[in-house]
PDB file of N, CA, C and O in Angstrom:
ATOM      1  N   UNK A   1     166.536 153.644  77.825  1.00  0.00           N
ATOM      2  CA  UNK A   1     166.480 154.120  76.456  1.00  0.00           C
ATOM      3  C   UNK A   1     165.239 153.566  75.779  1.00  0.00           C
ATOM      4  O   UNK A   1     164.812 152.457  76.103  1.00  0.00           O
ATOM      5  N   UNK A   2     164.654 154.296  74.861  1.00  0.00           N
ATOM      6  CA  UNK A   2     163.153 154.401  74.287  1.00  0.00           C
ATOM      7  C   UNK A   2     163.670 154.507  73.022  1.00  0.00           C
ATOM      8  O   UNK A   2     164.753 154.779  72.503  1.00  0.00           O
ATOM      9  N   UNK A   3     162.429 154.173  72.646  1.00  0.00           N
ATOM     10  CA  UNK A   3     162.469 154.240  70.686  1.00  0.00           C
ATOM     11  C   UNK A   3     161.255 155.716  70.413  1.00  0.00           C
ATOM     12  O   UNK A   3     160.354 156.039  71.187  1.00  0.00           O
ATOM     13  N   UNK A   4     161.538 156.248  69.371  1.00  0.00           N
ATOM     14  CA  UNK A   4     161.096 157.100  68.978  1.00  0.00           C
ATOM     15  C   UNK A   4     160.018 157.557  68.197  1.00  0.00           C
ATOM     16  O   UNK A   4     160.176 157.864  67.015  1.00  0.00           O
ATOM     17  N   UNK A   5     158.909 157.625  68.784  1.00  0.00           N
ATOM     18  CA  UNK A   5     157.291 157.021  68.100  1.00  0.00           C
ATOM     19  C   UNK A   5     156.821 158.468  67.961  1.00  0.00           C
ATOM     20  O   UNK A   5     156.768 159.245  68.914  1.00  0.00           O
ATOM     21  N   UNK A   6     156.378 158.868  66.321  1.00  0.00           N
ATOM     22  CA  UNK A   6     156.331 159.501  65.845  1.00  0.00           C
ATOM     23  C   UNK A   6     154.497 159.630  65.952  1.00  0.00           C
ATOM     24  O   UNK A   6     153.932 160.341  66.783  1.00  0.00           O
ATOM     25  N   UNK A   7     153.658 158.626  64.739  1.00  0.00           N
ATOM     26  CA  UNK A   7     152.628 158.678  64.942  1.00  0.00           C
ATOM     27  C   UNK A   7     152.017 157.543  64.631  1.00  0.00           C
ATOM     28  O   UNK A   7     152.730 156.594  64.302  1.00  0.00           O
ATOM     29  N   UNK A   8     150.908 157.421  64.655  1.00  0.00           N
ATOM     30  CA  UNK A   8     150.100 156.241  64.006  1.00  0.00           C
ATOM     31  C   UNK A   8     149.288 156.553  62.934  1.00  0.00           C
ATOM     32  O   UNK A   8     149.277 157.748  62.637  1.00  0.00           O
ATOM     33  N   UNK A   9     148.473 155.669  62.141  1.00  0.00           N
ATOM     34  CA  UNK A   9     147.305 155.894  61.187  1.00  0.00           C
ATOM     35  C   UNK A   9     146.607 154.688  61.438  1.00  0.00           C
ATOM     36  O   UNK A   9     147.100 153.560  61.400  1.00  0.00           O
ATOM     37  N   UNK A  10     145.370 154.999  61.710  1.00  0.00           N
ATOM     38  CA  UNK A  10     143.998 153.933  61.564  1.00  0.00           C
ATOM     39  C   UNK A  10     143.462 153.523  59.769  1.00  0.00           C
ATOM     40  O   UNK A  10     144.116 153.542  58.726  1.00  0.00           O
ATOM     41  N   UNK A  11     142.415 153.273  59.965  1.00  0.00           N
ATOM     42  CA  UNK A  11     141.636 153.048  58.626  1.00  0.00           C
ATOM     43  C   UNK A  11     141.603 154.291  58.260  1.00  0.00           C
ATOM     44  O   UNK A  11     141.714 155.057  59.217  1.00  0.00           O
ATOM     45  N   UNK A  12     141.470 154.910  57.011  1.00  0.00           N
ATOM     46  CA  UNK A  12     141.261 156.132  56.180  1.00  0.00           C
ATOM     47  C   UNK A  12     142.672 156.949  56.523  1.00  0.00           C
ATOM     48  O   UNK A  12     143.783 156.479  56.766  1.00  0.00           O
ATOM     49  N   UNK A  13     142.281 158.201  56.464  1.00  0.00           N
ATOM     50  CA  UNK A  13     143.146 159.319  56.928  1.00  0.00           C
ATOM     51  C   UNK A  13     143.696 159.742  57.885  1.00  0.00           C
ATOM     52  O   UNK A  13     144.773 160.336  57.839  1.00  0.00           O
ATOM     53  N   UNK A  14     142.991 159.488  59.006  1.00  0.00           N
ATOM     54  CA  UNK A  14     143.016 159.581  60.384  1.00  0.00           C
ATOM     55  C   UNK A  14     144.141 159.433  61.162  1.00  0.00           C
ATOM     56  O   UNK A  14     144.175 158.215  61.337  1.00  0.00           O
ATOM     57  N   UNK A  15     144.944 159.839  61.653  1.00  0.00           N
ATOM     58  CA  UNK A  15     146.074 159.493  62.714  1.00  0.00           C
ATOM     59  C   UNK A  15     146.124 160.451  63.822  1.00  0.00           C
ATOM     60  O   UNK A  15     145.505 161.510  63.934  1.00  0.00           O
ATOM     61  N   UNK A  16     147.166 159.772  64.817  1.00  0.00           N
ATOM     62  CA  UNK A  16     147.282 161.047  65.820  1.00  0.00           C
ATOM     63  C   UNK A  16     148.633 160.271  66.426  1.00  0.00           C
ATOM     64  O   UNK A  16     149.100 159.180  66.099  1.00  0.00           O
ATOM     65  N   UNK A  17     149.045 161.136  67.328  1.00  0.00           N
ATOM     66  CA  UNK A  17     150.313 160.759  67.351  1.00  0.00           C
ATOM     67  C   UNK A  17     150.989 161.670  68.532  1.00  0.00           C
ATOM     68  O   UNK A  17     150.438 162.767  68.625  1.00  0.00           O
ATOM     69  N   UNK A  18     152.049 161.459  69.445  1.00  0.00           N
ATOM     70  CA  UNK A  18     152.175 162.667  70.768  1.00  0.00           C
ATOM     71  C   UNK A  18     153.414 163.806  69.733  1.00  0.00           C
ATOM     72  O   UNK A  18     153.896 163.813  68.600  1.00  0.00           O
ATOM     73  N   UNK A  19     153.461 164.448  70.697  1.00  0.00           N
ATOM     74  CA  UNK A  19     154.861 165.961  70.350  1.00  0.00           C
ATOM     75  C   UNK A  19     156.157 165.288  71.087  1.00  0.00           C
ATOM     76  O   UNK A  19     156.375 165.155  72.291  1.00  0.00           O
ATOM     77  N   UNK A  20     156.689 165.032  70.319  1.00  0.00           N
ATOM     78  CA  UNK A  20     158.269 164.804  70.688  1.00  0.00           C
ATOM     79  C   UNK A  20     158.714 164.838  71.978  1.00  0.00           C
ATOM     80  O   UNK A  20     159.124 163.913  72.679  1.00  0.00           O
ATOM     81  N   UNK A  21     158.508 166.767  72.374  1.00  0.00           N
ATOM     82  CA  UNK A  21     158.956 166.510  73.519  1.00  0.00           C
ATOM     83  C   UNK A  21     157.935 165.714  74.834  1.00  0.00           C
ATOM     84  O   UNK A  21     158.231 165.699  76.029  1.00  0.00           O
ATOM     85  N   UNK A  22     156.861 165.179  74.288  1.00  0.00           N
ATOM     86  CA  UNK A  22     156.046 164.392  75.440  1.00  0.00           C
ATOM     87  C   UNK A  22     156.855 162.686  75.671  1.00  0.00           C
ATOM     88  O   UNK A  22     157.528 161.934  74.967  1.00  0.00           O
ATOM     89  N   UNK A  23     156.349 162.679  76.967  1.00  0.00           N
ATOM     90  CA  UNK A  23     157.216 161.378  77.335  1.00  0.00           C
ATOM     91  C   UNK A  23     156.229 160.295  76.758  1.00  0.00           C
ATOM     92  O   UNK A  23     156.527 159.130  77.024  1.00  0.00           O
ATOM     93  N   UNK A  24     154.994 160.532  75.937  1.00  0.00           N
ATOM     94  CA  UNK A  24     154.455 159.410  75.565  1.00  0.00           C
ATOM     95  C   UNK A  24     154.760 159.011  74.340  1.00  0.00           C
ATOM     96  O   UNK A  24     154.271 158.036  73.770  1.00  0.00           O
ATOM     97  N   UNK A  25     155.977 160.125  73.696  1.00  0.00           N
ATOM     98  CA  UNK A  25     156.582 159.783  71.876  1.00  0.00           C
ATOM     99  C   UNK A  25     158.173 159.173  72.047  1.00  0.00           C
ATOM    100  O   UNK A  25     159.024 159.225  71.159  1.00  0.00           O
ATOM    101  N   UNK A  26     158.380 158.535  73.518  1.00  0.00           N
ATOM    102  CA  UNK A  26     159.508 157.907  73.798  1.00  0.00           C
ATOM    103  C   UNK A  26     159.383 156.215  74.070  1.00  0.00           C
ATOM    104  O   UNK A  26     159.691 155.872  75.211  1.00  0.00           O
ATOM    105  N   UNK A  27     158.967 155.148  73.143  1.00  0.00           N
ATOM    106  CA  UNK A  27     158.527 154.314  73.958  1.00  0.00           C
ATOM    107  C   UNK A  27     159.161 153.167  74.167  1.00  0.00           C
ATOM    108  O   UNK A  27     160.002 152.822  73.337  1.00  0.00           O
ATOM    109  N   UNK A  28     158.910 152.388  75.249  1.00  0.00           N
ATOM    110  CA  UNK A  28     160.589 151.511  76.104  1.00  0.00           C
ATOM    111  C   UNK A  28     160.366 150.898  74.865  1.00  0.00           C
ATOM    112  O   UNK A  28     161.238 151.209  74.054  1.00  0.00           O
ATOM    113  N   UNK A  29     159.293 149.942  74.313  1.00  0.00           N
ATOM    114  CA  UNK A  29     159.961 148.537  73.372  1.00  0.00           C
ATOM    115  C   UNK A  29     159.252 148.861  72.252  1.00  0.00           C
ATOM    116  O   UNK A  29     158.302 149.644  72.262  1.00  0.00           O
ATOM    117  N   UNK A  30     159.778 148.150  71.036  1.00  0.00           N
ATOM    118  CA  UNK A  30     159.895 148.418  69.661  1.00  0.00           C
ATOM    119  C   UNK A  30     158.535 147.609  69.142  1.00  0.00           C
ATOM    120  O   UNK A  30     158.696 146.389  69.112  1.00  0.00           O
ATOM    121  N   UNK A  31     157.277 148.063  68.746  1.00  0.00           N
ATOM    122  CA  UNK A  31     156.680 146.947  67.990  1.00  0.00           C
ATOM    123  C   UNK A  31     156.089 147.835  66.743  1.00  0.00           C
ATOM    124  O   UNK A  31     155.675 148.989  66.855  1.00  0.00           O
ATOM    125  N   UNK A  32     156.129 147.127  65.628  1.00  0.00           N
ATOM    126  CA  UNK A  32     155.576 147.664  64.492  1.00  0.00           C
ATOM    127  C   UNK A  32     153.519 148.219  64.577  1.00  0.00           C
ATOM    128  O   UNK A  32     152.821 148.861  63.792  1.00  0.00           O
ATOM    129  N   UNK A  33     153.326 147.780  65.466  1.00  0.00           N
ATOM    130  CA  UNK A  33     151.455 147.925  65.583  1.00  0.00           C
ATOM    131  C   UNK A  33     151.706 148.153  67.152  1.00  0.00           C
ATOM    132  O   UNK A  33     151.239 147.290  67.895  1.00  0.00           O
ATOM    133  N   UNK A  34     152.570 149.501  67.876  1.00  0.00           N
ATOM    134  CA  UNK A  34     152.177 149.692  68.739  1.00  0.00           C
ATOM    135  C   UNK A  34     151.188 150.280  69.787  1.00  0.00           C
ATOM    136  O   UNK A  34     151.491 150.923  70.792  1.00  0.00           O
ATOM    137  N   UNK A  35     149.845 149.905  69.320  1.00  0.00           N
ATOM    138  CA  UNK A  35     148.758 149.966  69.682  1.00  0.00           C
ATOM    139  C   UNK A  35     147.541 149.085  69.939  1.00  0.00           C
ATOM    140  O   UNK A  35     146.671 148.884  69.092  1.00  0.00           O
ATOM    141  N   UNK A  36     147.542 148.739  70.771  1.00  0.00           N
ATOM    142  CA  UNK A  36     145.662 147.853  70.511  1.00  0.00           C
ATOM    143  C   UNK A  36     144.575 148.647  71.156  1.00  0.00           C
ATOM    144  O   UNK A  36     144.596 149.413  72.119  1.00  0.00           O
ATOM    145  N   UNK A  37     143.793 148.324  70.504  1.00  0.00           N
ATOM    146  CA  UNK A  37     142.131 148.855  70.390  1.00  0.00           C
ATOM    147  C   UNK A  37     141.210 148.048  71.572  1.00  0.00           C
ATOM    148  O   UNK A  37     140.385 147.315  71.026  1.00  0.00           O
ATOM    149  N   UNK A  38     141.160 148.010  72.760  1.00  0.00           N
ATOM    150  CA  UNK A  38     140.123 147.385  74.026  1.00  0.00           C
ATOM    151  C   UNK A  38     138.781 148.104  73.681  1.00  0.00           C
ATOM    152  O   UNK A  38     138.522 149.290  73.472  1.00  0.00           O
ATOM    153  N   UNK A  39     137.930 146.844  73.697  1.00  0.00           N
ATOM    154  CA  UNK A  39     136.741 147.889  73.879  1.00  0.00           C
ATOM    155  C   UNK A  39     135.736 146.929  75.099  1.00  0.00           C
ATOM    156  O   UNK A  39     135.989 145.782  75.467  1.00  0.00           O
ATOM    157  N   UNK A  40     134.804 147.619  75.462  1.00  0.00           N
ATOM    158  CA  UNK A  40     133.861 148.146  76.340  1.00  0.00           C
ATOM    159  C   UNK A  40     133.643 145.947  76.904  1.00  0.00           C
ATOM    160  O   UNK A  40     133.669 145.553  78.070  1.00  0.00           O
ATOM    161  N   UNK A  41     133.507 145.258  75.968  1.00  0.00           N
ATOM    162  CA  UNK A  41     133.000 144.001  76.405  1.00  0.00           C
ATOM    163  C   UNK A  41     134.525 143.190  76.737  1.00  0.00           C
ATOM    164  O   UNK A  41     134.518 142.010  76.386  1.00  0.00           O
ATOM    165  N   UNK A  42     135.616 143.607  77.269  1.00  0.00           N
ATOM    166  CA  UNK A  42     136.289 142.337  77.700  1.00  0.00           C
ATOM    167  C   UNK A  42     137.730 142.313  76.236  1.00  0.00           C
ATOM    168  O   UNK A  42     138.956 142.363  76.336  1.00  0.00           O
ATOM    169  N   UNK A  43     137.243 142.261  75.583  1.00  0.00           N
ATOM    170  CA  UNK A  43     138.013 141.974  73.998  1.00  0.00           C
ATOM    171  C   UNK A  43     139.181 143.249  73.481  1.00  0.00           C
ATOM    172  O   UNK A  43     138.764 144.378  73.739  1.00  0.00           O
ATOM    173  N   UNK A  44     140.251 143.215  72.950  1.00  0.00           N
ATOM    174  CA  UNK A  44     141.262 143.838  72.565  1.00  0.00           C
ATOM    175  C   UNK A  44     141.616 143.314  70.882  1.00  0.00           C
ATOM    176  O   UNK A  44     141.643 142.123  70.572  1.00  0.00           O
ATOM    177  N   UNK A  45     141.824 144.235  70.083  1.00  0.00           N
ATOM    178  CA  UNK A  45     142.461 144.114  68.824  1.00  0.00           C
ATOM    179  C   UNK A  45     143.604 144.971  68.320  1.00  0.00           C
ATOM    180  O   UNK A  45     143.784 146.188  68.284  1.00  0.00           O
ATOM    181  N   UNK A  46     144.325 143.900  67.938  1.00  0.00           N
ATOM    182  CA  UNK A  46     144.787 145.154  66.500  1.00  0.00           C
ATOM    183  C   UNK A  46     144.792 145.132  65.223  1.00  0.00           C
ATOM    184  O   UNK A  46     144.718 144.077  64.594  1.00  0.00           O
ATOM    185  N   UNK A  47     144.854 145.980  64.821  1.00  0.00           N
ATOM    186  CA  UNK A  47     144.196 145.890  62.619  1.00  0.00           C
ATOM    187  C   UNK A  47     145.954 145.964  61.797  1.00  0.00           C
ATOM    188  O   UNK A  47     147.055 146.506  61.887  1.00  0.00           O
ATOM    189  N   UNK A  48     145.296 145.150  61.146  1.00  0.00           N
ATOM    190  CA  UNK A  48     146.924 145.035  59.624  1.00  0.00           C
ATOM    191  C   UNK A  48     146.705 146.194  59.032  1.00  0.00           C
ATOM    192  O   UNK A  48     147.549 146.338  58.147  1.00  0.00           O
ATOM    193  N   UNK A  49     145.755 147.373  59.110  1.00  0.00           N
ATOM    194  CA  UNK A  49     145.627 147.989  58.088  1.00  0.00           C
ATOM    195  C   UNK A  49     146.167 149.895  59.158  1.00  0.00           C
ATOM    196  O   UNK A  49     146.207 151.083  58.838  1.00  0.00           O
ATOM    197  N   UNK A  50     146.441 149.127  60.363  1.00  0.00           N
ATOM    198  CA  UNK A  50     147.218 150.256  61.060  1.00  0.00           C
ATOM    199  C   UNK A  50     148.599 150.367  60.580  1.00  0.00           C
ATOM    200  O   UNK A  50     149.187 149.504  59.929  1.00  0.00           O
ATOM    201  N   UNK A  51     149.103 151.582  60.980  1.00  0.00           N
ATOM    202  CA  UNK A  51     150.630 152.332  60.513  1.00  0.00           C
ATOM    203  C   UNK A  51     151.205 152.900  61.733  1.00  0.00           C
ATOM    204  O   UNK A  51     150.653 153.543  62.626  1.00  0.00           O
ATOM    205  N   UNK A  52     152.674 152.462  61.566  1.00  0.00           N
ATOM    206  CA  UNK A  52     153.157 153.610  62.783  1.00  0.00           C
ATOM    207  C   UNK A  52     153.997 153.969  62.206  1.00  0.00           C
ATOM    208  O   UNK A  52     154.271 153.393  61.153  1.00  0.00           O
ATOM    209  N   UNK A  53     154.973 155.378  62.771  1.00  0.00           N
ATOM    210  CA  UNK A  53     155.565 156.252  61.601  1.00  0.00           C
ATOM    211  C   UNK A  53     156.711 156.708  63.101  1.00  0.00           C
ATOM    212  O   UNK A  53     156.334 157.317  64.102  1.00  0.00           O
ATOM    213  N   UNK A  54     158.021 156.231  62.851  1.00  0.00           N
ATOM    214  CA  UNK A  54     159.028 156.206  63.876  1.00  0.00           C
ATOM    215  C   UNK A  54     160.255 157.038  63.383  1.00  0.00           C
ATOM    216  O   UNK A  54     160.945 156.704  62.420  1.00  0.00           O
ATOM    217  N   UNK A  55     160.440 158.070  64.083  1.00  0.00           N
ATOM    218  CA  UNK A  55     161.588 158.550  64.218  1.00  0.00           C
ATOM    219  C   UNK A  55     163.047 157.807  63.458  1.00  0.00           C
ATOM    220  O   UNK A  55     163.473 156.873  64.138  1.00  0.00           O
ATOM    221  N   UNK A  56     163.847 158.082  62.182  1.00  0.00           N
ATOM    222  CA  UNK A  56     165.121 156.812  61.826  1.00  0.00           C
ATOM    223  C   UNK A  56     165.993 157.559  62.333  1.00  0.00           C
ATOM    224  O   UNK A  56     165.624 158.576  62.921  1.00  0.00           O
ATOM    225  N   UNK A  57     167.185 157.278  62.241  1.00  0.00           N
ATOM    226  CA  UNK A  57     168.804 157.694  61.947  1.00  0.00           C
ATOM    227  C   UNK A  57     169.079 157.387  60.795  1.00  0.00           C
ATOM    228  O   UNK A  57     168.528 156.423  60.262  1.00  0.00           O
ATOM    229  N   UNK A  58     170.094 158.224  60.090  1.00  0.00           N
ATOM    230  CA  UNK A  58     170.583 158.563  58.912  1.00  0.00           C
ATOM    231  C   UNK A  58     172.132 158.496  59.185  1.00  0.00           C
ATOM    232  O   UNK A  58     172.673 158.593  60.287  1.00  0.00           O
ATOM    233  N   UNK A  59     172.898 158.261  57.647  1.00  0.00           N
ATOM    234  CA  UNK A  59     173.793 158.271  57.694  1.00  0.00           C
ATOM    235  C   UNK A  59     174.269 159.561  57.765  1.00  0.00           C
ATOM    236  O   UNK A  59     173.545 160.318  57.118  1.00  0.00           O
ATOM    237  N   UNK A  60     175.482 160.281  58.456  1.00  0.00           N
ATOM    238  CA  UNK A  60     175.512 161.592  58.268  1.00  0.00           C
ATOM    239  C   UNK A  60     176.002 161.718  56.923  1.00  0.00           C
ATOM    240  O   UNK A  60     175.164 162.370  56.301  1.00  0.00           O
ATOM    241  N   UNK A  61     176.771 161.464  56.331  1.00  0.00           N
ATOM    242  CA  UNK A  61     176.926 161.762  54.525  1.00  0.00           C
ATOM    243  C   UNK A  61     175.835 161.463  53.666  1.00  0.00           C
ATOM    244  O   UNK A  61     175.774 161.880  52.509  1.00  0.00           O
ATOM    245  N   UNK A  62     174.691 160.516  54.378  1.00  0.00           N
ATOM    246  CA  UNK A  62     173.585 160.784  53.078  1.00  0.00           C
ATOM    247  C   UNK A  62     172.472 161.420  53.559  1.00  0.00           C
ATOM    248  O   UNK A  62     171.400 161.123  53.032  1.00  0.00           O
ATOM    249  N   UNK A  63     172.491 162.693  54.952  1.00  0.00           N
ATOM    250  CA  UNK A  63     171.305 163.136  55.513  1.00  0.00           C
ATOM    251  C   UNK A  63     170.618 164.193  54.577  1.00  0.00           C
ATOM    252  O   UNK A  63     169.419 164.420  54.733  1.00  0.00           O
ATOM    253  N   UNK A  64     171.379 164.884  53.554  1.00  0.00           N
ATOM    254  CA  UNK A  64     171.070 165.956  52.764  1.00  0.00           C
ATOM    255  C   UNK A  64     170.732 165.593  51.335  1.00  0.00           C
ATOM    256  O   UNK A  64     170.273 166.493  50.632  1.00  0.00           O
ATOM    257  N   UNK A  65     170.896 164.420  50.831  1.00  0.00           N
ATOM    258  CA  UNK A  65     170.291 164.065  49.587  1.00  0.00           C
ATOM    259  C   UNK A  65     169.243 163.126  49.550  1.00  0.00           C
ATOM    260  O   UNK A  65     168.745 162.864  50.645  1.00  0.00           O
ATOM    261  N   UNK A  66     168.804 162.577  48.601  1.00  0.00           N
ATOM    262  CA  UNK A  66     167.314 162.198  48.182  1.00  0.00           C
ATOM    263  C   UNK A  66     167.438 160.971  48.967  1.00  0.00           C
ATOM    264  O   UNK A  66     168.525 160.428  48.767  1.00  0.00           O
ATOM    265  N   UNK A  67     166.508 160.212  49.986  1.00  0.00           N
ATOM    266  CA  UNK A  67     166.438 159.247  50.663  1.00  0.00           C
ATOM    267  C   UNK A  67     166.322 158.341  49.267  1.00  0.00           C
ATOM    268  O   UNK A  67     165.743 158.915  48.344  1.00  0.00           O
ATOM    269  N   UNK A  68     166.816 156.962  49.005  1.00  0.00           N
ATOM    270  CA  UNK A  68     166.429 155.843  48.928  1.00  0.00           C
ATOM    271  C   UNK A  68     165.555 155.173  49.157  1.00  0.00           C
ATOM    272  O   UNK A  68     165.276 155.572  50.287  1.00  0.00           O
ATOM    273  N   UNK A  69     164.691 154.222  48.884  1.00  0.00           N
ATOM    274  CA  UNK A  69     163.851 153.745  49.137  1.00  0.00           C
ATOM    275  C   UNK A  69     164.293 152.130  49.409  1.00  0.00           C
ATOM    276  O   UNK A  69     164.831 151.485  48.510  1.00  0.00           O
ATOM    277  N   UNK A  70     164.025 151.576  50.670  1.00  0.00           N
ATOM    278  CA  UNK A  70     164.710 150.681  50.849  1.00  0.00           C
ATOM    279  C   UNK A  70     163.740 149.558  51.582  1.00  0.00           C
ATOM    280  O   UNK A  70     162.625 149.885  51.988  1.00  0.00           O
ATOM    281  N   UNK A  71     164.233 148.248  51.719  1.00  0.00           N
ATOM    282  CA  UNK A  71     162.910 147.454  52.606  1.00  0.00           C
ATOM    283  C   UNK A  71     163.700 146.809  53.574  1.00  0.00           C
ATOM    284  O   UNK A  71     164.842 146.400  53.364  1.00  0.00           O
ATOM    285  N   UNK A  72     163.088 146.720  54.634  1.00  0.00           N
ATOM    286  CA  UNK A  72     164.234 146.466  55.818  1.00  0.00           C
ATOM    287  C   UNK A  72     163.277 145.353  56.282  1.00  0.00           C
ATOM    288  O   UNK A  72     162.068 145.585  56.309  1.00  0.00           O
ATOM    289  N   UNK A  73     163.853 143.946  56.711  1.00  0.00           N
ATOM    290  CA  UNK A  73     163.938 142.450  57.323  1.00  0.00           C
ATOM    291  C   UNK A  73     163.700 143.132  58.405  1.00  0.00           C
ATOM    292  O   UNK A  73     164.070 144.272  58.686  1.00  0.00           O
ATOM    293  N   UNK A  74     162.763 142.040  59.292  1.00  0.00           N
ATOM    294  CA  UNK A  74     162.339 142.232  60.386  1.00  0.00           C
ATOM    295  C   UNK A  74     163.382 142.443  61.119  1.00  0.00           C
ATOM    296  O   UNK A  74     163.372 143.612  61.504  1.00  0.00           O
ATOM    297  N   UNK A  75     164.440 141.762  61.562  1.00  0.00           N
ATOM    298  CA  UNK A  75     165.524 142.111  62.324  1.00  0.00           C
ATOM    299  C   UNK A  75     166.472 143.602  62.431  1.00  0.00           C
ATOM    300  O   UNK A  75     167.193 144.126  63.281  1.00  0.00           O
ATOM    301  N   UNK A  76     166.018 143.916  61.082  1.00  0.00           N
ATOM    302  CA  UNK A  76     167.110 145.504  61.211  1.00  0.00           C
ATOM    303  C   UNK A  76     165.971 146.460  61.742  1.00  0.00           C
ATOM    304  O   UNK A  76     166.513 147.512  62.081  1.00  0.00           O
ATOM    305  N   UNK A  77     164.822 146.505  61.916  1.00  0.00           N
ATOM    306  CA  UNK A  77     163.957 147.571  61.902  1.00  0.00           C
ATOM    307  C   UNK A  77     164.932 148.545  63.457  1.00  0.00           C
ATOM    308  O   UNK A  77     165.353 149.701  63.415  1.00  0.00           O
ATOM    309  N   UNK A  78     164.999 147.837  64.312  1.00  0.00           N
ATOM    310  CA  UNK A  78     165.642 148.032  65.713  1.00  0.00           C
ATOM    311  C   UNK A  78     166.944 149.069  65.339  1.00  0.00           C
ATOM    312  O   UNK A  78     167.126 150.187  65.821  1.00  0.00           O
ATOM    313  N   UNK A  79     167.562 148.558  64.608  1.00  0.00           N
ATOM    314  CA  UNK A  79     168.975 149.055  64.502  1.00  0.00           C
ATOM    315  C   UNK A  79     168.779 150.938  63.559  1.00  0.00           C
ATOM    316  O   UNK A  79     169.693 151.755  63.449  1.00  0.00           O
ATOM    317  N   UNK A  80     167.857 151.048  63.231  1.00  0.00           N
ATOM    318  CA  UNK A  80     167.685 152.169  62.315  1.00  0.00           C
ATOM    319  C   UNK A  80     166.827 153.564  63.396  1.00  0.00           C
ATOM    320  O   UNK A  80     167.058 154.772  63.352  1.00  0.00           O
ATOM    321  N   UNK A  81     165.955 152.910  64.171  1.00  0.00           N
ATOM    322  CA  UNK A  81     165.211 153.631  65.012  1.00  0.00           C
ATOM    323  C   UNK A  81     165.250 154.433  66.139  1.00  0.00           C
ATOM    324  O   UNK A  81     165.156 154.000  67.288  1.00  0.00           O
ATOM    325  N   UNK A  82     165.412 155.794  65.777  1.00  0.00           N
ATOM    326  CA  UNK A  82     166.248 156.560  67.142  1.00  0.00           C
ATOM    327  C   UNK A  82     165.735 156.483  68.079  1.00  0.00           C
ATOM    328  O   UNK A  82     164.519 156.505  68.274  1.00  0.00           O
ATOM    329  N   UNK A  83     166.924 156.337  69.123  1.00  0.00           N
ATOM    330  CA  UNK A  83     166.732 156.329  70.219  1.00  0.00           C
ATOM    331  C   UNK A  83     166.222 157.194  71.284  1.00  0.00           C
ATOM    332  O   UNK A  83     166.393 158.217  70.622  1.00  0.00           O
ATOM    333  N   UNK A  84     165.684 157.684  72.503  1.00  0.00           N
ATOM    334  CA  UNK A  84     165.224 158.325  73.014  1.00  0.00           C
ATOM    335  C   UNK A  84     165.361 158.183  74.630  1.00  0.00           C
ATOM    336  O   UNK A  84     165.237 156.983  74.876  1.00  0.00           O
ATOM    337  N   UNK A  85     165.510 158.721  75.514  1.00  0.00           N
ATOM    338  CA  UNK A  85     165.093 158.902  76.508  1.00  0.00           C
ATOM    339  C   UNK A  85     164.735 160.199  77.398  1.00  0.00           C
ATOM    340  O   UNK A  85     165.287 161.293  77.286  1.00  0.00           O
ATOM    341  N   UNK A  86     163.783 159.894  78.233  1.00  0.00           N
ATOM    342  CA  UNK A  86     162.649 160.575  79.349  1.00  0.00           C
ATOM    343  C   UNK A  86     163.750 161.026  80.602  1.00  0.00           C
ATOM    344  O   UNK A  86     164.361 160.325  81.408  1.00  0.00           O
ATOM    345  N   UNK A  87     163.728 162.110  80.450  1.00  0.00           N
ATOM    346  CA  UNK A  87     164.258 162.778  81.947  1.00  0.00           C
ATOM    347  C   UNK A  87     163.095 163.401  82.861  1.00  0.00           C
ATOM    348  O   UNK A  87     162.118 163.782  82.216  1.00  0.00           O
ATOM    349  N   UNK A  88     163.030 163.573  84.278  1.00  0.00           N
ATOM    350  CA  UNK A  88     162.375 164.329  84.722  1.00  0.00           C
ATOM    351  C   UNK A  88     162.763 165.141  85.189  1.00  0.00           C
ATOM    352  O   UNK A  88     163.689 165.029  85.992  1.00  0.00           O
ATOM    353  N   UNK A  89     162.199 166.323  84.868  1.00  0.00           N
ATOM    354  CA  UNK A  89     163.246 167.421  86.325  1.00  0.00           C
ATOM    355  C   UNK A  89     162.109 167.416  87.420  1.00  0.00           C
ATOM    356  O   UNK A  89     160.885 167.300  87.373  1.00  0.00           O
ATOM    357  N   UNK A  90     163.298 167.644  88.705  1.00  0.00           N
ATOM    358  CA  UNK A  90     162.825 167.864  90.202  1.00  0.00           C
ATOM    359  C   UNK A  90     161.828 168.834  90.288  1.00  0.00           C
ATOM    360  O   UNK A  90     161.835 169.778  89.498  1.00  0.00           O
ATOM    361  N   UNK A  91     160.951 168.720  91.168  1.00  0.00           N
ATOM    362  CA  UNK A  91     160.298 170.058  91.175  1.00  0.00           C
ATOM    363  C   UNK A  91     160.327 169.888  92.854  1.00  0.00           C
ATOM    364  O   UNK A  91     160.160 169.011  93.702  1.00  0.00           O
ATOM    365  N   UNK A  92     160.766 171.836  92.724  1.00  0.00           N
ATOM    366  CA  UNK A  92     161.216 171.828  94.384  1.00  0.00           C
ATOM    367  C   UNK A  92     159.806 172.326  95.321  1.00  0.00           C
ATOM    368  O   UNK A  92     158.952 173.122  94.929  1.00  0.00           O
ATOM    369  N   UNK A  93     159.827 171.803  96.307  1.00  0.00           N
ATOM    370  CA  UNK A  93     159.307 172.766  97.511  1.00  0.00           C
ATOM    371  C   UNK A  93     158.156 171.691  97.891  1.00  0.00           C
ATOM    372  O   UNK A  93     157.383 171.917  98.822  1.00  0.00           O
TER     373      UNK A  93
END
């Protein structure tokens, strides 16, 4: 089971992010900056000023009215974030 990774945002406007049904918007472990930046000399980063934007679960009695705005402790982020998993089908011959 995978968590449900919607998209990211860099500096400015910019984001990108996979299609649902790709197995790269299913991912095994949960991190808020799931991305780092490697470049060309050896070195890897990641920026505070990145975003990732994850798939929630809802209550079913409050899925149709005005979301709340709420701030969630590091510990609940896990418990809210749908779940996902990657099947493959066979391919014959």
């Amino acid at each position: 089971m995978g968590y449900s990774f919607v998209m990211h945002t860099g500096a400015g406007a910019e984001g990108s992010g996979q299609a649902l049904s790709s197995p790269g918007s299913c991912l095994e472990e949960f991190r808020t900056v799931p991305f780092i930046e490697c470049h060309g000399r050896g070195t890897c980063n990641y920026y505070t000023d990145s975003y990732s934007y994850w798939l929630a679960t809802l209550n079913r009695y409050e899925m149709f009215r005005k979301p709340r705005p709420s701030t969630l402790k590091a510990d609940r982020f896990k418990s809210i974030i749908s779940r996902c998993q990657v099947c493959m089908k066979k391919s014959c011959c």
